[in-house]
N, C-alpha and C positions, 0 to 999 in steps of 0.2 A: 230794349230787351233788359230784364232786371233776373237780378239771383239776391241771395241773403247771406250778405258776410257779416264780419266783428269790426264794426266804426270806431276805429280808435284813436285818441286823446289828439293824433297831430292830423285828423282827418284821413288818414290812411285806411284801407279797407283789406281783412284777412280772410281768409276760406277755411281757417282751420286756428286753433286756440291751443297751442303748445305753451308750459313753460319750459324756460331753457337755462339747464345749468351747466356753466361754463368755468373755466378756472384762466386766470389771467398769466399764468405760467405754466410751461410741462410739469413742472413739478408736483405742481397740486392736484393731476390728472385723476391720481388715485382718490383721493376726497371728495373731486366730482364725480366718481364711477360711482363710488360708495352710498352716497345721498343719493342718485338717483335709484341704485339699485333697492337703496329700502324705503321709497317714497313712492308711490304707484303715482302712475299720471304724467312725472316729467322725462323731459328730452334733453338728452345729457352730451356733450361734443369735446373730443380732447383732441388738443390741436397739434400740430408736429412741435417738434422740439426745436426752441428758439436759440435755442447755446450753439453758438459757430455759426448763428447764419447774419449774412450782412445787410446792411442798412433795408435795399430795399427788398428784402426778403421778410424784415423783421415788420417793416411797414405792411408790406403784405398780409403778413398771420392778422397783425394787428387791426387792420380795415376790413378785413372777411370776418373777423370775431364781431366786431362790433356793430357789421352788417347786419349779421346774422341773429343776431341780437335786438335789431330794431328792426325785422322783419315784420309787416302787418301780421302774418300769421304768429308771430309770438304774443301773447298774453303777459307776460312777466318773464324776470329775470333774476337769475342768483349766481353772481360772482363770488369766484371763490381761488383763493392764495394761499401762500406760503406766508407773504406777508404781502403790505400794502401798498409796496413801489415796482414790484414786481420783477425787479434786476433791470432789466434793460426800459430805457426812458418810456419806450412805445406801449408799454405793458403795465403803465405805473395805473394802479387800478382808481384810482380820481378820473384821469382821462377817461376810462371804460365808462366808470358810472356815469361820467357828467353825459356822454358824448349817447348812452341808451338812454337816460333821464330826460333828455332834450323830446326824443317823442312823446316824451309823457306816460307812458308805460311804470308799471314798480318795477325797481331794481334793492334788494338786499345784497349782501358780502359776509362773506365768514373769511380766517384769517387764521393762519394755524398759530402766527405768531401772539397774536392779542389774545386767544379764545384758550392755550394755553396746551396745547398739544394735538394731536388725532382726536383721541376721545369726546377732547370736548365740543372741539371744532364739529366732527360730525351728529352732536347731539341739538348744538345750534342751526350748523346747515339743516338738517330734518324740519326742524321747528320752521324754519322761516323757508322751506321749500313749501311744507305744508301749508303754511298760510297764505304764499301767493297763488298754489294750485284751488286752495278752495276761493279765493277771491277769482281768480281768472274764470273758477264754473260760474261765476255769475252772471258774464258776460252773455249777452242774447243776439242773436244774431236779427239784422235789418235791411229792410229792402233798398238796395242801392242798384244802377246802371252796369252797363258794359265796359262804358268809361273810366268804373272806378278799378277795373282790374288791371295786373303789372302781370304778365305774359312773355315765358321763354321757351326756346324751342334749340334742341340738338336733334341733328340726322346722324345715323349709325347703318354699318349692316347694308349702307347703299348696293344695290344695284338700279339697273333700267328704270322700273318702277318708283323708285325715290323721286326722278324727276319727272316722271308723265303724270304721277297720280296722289302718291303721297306727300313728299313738300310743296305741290303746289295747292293743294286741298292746305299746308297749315299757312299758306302766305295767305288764302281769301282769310282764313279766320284772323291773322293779324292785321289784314287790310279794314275788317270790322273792329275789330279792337281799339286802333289806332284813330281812326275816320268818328269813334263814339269817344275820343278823348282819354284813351287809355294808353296802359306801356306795353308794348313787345321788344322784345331783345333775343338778336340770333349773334351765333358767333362760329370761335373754329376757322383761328387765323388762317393755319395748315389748307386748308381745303377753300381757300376762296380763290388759290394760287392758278392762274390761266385765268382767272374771269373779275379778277379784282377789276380790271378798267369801266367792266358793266356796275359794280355799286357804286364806285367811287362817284360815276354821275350823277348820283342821287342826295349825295350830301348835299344839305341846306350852305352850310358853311366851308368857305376855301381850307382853314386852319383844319376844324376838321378830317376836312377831306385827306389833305396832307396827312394827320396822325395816325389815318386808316392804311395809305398806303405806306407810309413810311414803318408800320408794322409788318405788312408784308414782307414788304424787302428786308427788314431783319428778319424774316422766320425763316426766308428761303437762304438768306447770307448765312444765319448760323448754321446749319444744316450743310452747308455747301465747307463750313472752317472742319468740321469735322472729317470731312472726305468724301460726305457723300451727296449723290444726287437726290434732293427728296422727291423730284417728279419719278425716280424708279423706288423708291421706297412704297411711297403711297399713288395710285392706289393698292390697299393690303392685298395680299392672297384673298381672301374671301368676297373682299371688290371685283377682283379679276375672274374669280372663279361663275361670279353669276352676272358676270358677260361686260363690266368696263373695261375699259383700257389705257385711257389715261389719267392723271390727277386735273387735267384742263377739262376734261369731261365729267367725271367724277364732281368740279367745282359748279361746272354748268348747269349740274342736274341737284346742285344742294342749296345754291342761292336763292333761287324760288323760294325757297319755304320764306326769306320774309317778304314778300309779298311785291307791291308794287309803290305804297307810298314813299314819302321822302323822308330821307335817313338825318337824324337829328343829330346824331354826333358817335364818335369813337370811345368809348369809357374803357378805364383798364380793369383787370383783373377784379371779383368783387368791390366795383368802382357804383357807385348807385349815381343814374341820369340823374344830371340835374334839373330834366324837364319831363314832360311826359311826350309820346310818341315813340317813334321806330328808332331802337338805337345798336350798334354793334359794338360786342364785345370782345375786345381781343384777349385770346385766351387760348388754352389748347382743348384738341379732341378729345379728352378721357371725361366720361361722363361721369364720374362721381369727383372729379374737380371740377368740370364744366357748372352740373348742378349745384354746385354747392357755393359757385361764384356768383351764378346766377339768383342765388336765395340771397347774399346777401347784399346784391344788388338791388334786391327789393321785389323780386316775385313773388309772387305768393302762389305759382302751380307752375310745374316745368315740364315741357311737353318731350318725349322721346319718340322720333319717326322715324320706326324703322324701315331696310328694307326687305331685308331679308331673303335673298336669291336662294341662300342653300338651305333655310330651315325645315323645306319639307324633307333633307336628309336629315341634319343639322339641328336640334330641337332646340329653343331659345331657352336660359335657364328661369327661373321664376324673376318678374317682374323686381327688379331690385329697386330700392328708394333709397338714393344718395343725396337729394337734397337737404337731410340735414329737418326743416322746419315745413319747405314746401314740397307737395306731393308729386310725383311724375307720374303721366300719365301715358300708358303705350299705346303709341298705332302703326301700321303698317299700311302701304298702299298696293301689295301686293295679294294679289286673291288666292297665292295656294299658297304661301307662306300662314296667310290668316289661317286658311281651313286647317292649318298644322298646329298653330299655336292660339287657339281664339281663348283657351282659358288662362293664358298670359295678358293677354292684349286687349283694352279696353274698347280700340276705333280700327274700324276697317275704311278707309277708302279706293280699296281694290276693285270696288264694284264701280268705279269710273274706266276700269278697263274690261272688267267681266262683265256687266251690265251696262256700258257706255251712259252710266250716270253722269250727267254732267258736273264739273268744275262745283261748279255754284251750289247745288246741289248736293252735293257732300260736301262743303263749306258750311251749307249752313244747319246739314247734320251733326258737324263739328262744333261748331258755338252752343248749339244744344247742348249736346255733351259738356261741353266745359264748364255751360252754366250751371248744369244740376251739377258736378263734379265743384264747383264754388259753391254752391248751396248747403254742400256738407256729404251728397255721393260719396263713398270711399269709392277710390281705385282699384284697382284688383292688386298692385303691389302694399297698398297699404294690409286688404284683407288677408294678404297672404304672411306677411309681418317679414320679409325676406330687407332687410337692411344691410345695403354697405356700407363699409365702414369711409366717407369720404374722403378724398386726397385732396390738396390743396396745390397748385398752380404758384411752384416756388421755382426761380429759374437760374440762381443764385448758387455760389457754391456752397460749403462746408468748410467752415476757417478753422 
């Protein structure tokens, strides 16, 4: 099965040609709003404030920026500072370039300090946003496999349906993915809780397997230092409202989505496999840090399955895109939640309960879908332009 993405310099393959301007400190955030705001064409990201946060917080910002940055879907790149070491060591902007340069991608830097103030600085950033965006329209998209694609997926909005219809319809498509030599990545520590023992058998490797569950037991340990129980926290009101009951069932009906093959390893937080295949992400449930961990882990399209029990009162807001570089695309596996929201939602496979379509069958309606959606399809959150602004996956305090 083939689509046509952007084959880029370290053999990586994009579904979409962003450049991305980024500042290697908060401080320069405004500089980066600025250049992108009077440069049409680029994708501009400001990241949380690194001042009081610790080691591996600071690590963090710093690995998801530079992720995100060597994303196939990015075309280019323009770093942009206050000055050139960026205060804290993680931020020193030599590390940034060298570490986005390695894919072989362009990277420019403007520097408020060298360029001589605002003024000039944003008259230089323009200049050299401008010349990577018209070098990036060069690029032509080519016919590559299934295999070349990097494939994630978050459940939200679960009820019943989540696991009769819709995550199991996205595990066939990462069971294709993975089987034609490609990456999928699921996550959402929180919710594998009651049924971790069923993945943990799938790891290839002991170590591994060990880092998966040994996340676990911290997710449920911290939760429990606070005071509370998180199997009565989650599942939410709106889980319970359209008919769960507990977070061990809630978990049973969300691990399906990745599918049946074997699990290659636990990565952390915007942590990019160092292989390709089915890998988990530990991370938490908010999908505009989810996604955005996910993009820079190497995605290049992030899939959102909803399930949506209350939306036929409940109307879902417009299709939001938090990935940041890569697109999300929505589905539901629920058939009156669709007929409520189909101008949100990209994929139905509801009709495996309303139609007893089978499994397989809207599996492999689904890889359809994804492939024109890699071929350059927008999504319906892209066409709608609804952007959130994404969160990052910090777990650290404020010093």
């Amino acid at each position: 099965m083939k689509f046509k993405g952007f084959i880029r310099p370290d053999g990586s393959v994009g579904i979409r040609n962003h450049v991305l301007i980024m500042a290697n400190a908060r401080g320069a955030s405004n500089l980066a709003l600025l250049i992108a705001r009077l440069v049409h064409g680029a994708t501009v990201y400001v990241q949380p404030q690194e001042g009081g946060r610790d080691t591996a917080d600071r690590q963090t910002i710093a690995r998801t920026l530079i992720g995100a940055a060597r994303n196939p879907n990015v075309g280019g790149v323009l770093v942009v500072g206050v000055k050139e070491n960026g205060g804290y060591p993680e931020f020193d902007a030599a590390n940034f370039v060298d570490a986005i340069a390695a894919s072989g991608k362009p990277v420019e830097t403007v520097f408020l300090n060298s360029s001589g103030g605002l003024q000039h600085a944003l008259g230089e950033g323009m200049r050299k946003a401008r010349a990577l965006i018209q070098k990036a329209s060069e690029c032509e998209r080519e016919e590559v496999g299934l295999g070349d694609l990097s494939v994630a997926v978050k459940c939200g909005y679960s009820d019943p349906t989540s696991g009769m219809s819709g995550n199991p319809v996205v595990g066939y498509l990462f069971d294709r993915i993975v089987e034609a030599g490609g990456t999928a990545m699921f996550s959402e520590t929180t919710e594998v809780i009651g049924a971790e023992h069923i993945l943990a058998k799938r790891f290839t490797d002991e170590g591994q397997r060990r880092k998966f569950l040994d996340a676990v037991a911290r997710v449920e340990a911290q939760a429990k230092a606070t005071g509370e129980d998180i199997r009565k926290i989650n599942p939410i009101p709106a889980n319970i409202q359209a008919g769960l009951t507990t977070l061990e069932e809630k978990s049973l009906g969300a691990i399906v989505k990745s599918g049946s093959m074997p699990i290659q390893g636990c990565v952390a937080y915007g942590e990019k496999p160092e292989g390709r295949g089915l890998y988990f992400m530990d991370a938490w449930m908010s999908s505009s840090a989810l996604f955005l961990g996910f993009a820079a882990a190497g995605a290049v399209l992030t899939i959102f399955q909803v399930g949506g029990g209350r939306f036929p009162e409940d109307a879902l807001m417009p299709s939001a895109q938090s990935g940041l570089v890569a697109p999300t695309l929505f589905m539901t596996g629920n058939p009156h939640a669709y007929e409520n929201i189909h101008e949100e939602v990209d994929f139905t496979s509801g009709t495996v309960i309303s139609e007893k379509e089978p499994l397989a069958s809207a599996g492999d309606r689904l890889v359809r879908e994804v492939l024109r959606c890699a071929s350059g399809r927008l999504v319906k959150g892209e066409i709608m332009g609804v952007k959130e602004f994404p969160e990052m996956y910090l777990q650290g305090p404020c010093l």
